[in-house]
C-alpha positions as CSV (number, residue, x, y, z in Angstrom):
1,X,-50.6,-7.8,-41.7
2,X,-51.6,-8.7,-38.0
3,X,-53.0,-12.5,-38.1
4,X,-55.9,-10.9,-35.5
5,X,-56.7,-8.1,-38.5
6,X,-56.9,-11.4,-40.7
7,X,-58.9,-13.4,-38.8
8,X,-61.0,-10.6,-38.4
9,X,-61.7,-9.8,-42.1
10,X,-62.3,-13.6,-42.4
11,X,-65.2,-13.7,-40.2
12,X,-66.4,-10.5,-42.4
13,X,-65.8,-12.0,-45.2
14,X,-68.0,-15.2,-44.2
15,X,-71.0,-13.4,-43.0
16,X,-70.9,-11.9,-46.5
17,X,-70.8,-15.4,-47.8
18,X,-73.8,-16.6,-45.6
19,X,-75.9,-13.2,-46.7
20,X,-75.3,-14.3,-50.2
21,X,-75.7,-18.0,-50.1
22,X,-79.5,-17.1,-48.2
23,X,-80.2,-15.0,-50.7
24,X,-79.7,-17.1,-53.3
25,X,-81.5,-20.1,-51.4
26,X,-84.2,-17.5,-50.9
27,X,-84.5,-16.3,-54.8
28,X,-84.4,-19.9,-55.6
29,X,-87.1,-21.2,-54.0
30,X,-89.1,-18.5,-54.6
31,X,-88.9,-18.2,-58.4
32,X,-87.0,-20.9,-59.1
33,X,-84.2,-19.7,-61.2
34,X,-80.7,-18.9,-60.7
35,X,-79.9,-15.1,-59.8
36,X,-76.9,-14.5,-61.9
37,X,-76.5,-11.6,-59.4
38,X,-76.4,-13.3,-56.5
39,X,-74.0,-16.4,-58.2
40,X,-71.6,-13.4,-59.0
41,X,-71.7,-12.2,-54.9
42,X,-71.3,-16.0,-54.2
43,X,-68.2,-16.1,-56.1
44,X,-66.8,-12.5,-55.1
45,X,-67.7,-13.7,-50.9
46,X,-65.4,-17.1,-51.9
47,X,-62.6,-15.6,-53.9
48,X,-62.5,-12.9,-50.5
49,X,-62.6,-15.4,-47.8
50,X,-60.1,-18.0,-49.4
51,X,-57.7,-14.8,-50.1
52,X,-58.4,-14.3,-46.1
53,X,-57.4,-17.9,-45.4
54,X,-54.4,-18.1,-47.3
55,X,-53.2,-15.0,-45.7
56,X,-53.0,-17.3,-42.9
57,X,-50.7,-20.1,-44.8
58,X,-47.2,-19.7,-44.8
59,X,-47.1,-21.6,-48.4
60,X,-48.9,-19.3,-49.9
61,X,-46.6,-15.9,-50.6
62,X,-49.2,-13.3,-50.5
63,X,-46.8,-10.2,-51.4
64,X,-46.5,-12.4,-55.0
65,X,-49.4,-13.9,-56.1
66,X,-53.2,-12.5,-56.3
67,X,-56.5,-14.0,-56.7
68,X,-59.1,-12.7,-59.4
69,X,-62.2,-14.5,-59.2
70,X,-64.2,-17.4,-60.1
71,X,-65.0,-18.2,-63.7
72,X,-68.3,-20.4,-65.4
73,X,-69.3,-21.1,-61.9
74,X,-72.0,-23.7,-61.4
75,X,-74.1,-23.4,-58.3
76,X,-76.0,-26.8,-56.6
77,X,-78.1,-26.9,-54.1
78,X,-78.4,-30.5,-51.9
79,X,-81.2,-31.7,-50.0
80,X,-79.0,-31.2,-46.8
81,X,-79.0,-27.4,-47.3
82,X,-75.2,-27.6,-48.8
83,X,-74.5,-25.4,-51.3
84,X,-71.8,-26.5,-53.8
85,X,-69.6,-23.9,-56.2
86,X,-68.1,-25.3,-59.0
87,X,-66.0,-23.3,-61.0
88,X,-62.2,-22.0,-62.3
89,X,-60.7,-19.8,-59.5
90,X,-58.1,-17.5,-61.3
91,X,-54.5,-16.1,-59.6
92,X,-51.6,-14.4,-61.0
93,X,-48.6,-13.0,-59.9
94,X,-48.4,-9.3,-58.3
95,X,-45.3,-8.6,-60.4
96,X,-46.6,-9.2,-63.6
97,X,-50.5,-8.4,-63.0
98,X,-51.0,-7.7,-66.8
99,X,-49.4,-11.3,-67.3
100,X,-51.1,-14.9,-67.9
101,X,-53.2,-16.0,-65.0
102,X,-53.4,-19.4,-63.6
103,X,-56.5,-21.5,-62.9
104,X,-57.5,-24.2,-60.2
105,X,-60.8,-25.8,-60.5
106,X,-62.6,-25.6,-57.3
């Protein structure tokens, strides 16, 4: 893939981040409780973007490996408007999808 068709589905991929992370800010603030809906966009927008970015990284051998998703994420809020995700992001390898998966915390 073209790094110019990359770096454009990055900058997708982050204003479907910043949608998310207002709505949740929004939902929050207004009914003060977590939107398990919005967490689950929230990590979906992450685990898309940082696919996009390591597209980019010649250490990372995209024809081999795969992300799946964020797991037990935990969402935070700081005064400064910084949202933090805390969770297990999950990868595998493309040639053995059915296979054990890998996490790294985030």
């Amino acid at each position: 893939m073209k790094r110019r068709e990359t770096k454009n589905r990055i900058r997708k991929a982050g204003r479907w981040l910043a949608k998310d992370v207002r709505r949740y800010l929004t939902t929050c603030s207004i009914d003060n409780f977590d939107d398990s809906e919005t967490i689950t966009a929230i990590c979906w927008s992450l685990s898309l973007l940082l696919r996009h970015h390591l597209e980019l990284h010649s250490g990372w051998p995209d024809r081999e490996r795969w992300l799946d998703g964020i797991e037990s994420p935990e969402i935070a809020v700081h005064s400064t408007g910084v949202v933090y995700v805390r969770g297990d992001m999950w990868w595998g390898f493309r040639n053995n999808t059915s296979g054990a998966l890998r996490s790294e915390g985030l």
